[in-house]
Structures are given as structure tokens and as C-alpha cells.
KOLBAKOL-303493 format. One record per atom (N, C-alpha, C, O): residue number from 1; residue in one letter; atom name; y, z, x. Coordinates in steps of 0.2 Angstrom, whole numbers, plus 5000, padded with zeros to 4 digits. Atoms other than C-alpha are relative to their C-alpha. Example, Ala and Ser with C-alpha at 12.3 -4.5 7.8 and 13.67 -1.06 7.14 Angstrom:
% KOLBAKOL-303493
num  residuo  atomo  v  w  u
1  a  N  4994  5000  5004
1  a  CA  4978  5039  5062
1  a  C  5006  5000  5004
1  a  O  5005  5003  5009
2  s  N  4994  4999  4996
2  s  CA  4995  5036  5068
2  s  C  5005  5003  4996
2  s  O  5011  5004  4999
This chain:
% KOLBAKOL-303493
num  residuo  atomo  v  w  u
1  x  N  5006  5001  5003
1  x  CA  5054  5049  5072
1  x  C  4998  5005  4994
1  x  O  4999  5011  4995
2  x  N  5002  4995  5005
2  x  CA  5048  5056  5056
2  x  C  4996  5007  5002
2  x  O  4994  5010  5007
3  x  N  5006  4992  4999
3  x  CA  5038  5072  5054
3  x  C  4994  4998  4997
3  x  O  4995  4996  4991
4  x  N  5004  5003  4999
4  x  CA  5020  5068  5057
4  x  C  4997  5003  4992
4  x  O  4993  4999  4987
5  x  N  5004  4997  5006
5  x  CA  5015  5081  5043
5  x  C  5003  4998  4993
5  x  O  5000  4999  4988
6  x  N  4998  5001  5008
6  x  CA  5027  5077  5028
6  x  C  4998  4994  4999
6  x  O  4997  4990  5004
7  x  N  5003  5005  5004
7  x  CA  5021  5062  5016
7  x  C  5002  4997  4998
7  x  O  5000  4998  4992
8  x  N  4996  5005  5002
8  x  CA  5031  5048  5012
8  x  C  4997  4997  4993
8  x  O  4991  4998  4992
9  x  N  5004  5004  5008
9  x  CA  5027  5039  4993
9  x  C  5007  4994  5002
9  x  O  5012  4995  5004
10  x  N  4997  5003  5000
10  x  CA  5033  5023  4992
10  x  C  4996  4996  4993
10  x  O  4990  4995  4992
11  x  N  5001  5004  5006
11  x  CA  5034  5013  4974
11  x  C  5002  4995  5001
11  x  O  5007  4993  5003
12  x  N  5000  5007  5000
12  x  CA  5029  4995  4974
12  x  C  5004  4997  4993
12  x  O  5004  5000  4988
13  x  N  4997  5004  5002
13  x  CA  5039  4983  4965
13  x  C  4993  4997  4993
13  x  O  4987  4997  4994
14  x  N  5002  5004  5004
14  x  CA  5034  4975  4948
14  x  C  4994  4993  5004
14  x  O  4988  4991  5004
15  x  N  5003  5009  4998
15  x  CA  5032  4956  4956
15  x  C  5000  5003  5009
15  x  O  5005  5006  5012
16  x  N  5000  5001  4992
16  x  CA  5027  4957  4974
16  x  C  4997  4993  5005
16  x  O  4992  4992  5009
17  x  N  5001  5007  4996
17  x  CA  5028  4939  4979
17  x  C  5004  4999  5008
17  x  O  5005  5004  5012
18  x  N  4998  5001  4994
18  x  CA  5035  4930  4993
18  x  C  5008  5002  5004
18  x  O  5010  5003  5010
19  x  N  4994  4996  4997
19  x  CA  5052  4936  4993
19  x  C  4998  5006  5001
19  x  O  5002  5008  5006
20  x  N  5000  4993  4999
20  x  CA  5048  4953  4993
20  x  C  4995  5003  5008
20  x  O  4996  5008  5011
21  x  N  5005  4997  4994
21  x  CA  5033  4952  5009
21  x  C  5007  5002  5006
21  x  O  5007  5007  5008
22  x  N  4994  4995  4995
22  x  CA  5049  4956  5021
22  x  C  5001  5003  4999
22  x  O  5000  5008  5003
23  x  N  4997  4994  4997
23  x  CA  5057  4969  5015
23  x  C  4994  5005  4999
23  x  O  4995  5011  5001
24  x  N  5006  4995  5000
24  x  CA  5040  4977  5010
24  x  C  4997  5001  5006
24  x  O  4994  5006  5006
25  x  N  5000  5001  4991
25  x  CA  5036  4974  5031
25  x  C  5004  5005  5003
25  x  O  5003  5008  5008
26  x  N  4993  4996  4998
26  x  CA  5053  4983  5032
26  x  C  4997  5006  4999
26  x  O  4994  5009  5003
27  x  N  5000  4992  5004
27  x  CA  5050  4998  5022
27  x  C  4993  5002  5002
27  x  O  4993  5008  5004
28  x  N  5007  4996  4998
28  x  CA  5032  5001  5027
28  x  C  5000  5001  5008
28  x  O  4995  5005  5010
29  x  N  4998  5000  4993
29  x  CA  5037  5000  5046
29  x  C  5003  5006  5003
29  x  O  5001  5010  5007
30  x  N  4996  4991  5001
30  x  CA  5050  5013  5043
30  x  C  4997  5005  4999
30  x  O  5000  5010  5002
31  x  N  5002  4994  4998
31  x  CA  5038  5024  5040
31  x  C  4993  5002  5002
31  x  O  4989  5005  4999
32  x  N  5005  4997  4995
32  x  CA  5026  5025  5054
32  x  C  5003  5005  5002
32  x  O  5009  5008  5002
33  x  N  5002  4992  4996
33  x  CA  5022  5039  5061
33  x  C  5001  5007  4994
33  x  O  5002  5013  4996
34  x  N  5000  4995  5007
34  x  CA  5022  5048  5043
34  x  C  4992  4999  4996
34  x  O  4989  4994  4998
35  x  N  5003  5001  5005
35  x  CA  5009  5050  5030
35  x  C  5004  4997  4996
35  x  O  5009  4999  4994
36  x  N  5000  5005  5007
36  x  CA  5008  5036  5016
36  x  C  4996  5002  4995
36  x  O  4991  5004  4995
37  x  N  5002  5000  5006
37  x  CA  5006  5037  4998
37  x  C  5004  4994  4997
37  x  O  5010  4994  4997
38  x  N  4995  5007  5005
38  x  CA  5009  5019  4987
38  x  C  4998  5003  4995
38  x  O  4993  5006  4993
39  x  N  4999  5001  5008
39  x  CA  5014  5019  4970
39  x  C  4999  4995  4998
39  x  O  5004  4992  4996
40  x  N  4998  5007  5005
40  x  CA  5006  5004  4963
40  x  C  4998  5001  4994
40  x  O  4992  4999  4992
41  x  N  5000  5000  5007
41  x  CA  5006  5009  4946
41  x  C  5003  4995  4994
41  x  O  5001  4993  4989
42  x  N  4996  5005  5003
42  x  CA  5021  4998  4941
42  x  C  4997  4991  5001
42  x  O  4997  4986  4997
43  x  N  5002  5007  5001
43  x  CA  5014  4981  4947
43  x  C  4998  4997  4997
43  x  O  4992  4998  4996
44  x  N  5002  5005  5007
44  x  CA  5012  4968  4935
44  x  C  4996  4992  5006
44  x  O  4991  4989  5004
45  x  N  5002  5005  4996
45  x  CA  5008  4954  4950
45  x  C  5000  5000  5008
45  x  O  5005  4997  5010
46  x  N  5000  5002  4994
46  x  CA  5005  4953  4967
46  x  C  4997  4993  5004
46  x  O  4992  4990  5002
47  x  N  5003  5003  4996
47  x  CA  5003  4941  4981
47  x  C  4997  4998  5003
47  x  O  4995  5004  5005
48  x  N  5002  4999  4994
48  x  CA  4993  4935  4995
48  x  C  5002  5003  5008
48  x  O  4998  5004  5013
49  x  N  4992  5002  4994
49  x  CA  5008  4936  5007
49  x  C  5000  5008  5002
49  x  O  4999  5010  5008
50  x  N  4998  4993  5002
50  x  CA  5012  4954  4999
50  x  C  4993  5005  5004
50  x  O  4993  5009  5008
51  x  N  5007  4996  4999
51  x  CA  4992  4959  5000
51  x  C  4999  5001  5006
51  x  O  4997  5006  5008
52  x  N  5000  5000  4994
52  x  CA  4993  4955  5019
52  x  C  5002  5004  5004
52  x  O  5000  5005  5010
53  x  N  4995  4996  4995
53  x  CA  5007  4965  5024
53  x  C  4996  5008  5000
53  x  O  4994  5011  5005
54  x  N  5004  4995  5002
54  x  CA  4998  4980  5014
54  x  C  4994  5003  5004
54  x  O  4992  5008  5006
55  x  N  5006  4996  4994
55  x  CA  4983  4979  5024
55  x  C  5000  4998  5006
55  x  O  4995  5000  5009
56  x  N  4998  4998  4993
56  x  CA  4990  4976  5040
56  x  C  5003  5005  5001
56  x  O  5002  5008  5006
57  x  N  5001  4993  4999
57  x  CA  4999  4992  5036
57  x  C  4994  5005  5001
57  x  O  4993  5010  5004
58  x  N  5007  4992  4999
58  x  CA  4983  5002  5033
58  x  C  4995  4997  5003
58  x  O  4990  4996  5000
59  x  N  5003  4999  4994
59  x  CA  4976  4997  5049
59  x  C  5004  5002  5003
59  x  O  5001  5005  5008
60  x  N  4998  4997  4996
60  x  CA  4989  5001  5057
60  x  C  5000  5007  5001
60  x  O  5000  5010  5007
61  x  N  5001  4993  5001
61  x  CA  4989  5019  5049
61  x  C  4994  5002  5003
61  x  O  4992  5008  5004
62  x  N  5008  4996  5000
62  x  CA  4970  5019  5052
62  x  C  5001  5000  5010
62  x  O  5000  5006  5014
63  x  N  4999  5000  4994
63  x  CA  4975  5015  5071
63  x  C  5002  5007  5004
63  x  O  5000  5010  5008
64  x  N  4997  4994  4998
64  x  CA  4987  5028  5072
64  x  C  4998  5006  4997
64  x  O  5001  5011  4995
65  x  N  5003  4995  5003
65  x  CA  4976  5039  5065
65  x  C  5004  5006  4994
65  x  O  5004  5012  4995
66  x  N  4995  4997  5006
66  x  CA  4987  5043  5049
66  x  C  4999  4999  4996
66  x  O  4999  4993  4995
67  x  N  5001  5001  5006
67  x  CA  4982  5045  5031
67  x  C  5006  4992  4996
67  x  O  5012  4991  4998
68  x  N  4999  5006  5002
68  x  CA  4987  5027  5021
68  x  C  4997  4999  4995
68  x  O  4992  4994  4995
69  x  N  5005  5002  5005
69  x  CA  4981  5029  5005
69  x  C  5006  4998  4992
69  x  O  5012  5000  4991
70  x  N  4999  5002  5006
70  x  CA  4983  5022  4987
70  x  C  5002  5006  4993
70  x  O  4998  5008  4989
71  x  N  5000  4994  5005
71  x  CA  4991  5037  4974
71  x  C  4997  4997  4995
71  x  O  4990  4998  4994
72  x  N  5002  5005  5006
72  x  CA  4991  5026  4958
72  x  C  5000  4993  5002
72  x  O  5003  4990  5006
73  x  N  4999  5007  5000
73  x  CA  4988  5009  4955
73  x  C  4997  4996  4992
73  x  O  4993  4998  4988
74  x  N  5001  5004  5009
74  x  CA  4990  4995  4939
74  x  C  4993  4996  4999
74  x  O  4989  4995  5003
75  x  N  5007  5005  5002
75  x  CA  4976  4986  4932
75  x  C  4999  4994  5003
75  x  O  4994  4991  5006
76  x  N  4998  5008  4996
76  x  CA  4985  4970  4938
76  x  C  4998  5002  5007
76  x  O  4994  4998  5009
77  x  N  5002  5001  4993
77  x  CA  4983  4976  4956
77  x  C  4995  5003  5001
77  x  O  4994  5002  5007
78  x  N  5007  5000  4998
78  x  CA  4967  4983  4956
78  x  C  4995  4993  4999
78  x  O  4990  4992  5002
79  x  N  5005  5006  5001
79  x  CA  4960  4967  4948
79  x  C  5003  4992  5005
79  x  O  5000  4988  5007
80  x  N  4998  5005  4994
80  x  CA  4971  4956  4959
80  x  C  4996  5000  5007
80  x  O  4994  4995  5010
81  x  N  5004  4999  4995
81  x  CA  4963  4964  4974
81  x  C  4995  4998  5000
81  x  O  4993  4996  5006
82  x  N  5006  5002  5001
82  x  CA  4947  4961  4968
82  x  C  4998  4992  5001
82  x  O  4995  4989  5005
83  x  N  5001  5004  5000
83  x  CA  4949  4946  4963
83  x  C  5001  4994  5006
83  x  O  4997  4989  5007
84  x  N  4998  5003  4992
84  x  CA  4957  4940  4983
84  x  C  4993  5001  5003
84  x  O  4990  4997  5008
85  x  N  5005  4998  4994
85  x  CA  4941  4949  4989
85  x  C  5002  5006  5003
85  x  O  4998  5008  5007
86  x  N  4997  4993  4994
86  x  CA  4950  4965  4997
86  x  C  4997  5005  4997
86  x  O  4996  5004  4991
87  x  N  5002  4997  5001
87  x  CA  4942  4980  4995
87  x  C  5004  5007  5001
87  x  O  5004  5009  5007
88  x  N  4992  4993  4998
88  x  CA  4955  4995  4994
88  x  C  4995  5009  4999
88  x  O  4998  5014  5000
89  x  N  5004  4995  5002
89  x  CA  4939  5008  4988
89  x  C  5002  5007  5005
89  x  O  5005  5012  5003
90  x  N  4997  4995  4994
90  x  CA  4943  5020  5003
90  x  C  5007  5001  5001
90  x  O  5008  5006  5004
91  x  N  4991  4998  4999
91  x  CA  4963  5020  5003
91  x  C  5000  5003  4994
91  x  O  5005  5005  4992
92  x  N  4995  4998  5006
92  x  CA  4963  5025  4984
92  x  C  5000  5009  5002
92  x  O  4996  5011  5005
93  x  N  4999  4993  5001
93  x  CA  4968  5044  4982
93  x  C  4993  5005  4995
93  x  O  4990  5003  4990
94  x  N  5008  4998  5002
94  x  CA  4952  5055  4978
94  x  C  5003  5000  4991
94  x  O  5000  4996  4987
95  x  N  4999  5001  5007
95  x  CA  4960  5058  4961
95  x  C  4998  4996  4995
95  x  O  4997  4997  4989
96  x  N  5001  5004  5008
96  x  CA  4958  5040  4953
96  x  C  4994  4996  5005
96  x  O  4994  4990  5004
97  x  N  5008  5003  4999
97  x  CA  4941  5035  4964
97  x  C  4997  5000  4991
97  x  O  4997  5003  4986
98  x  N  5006  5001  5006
98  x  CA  4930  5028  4951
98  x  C  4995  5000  5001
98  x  O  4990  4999  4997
């Protein structure tokens, strides 16, 4: 199992549709029992499918009482998010709180 203290970064994919909700399941799986930081800076489009997996990860983080938060993120997925209704306010990284 990883080491609880180092921090994993993981960079989302441009398009994060429906092909991608598995192996994005996969890779966020992988590193339980780590600190998370996502890279959505690159995203141009996401999902419902995708958005799902993401916050079924960060309850599971909140579960295992493990940090799961947002480094960067694009305009397309903060306004996508919104748009669904999710509210990622508390996972972003204190630096790009607005």
C-alpha cells in the first residue's frame, strides 16, 4: 500500500466521457490510501458518468479520512460542474478558492 503521507497528482484527460469513466475508476482506486491532488486544468469536457466516479472518489477519501482535493481546474469543468449541480467548493486547493 502506498505511503499514507506522500501525495499523489493525478491529470485528467482533455474529454472525459464515457470511455474514459473506467479507467478513471481504475487509476483513482489505485491510489487509495494516498493523498490526492487532481489536475483538471486540461479539461475541455466532462461527463455525468466521469463526474460520478470523481465524487464517489472523494467520499471515499472523506471516508478514509484522506485529503482529496482539486489542485487546478479549467473553466469548462468548473462550469460543467456547476452546471450538473455539484459543488466541488471544499475539495478545491486553498490557492484557487474564490
Amino acid at each position: 500500500m502506498p505511503s499514507k503521507k506522500g501525495e499523489k497528482t493525478i491529470s485528467l484527460a482533455a474529454v472525459l466521457d464515457l470511455n474514459e469513466a473506467s479507467a478513471l475508476r481504475g487509476t483513482l482506486m489505485g491510489m487509495r490510501g494516498s493523498n490526492v491532488a487532481i489536475d483538471a486544468s486540461g479539461v475541455e469536457r466532462i461527463g455525468a458518468l466521469c463526474v460520478q466516479v470523481i465524487m464517489a472518489a472523494a467520499k471515499t477519501w472523506d471516508e478514509d479520512k484522506l485529503p482529496f482535493t482539486f489542485s487546478k481546474v479549467s473553466d469548462a469543468f468548473q462550469k460543467t460542474m456547476q452546471v450538473i449541480g455539484v459543488d466541488i467548493s471544499h475539495l478545491l486547493a486553498k490557492e484557487i478558492r474564490q
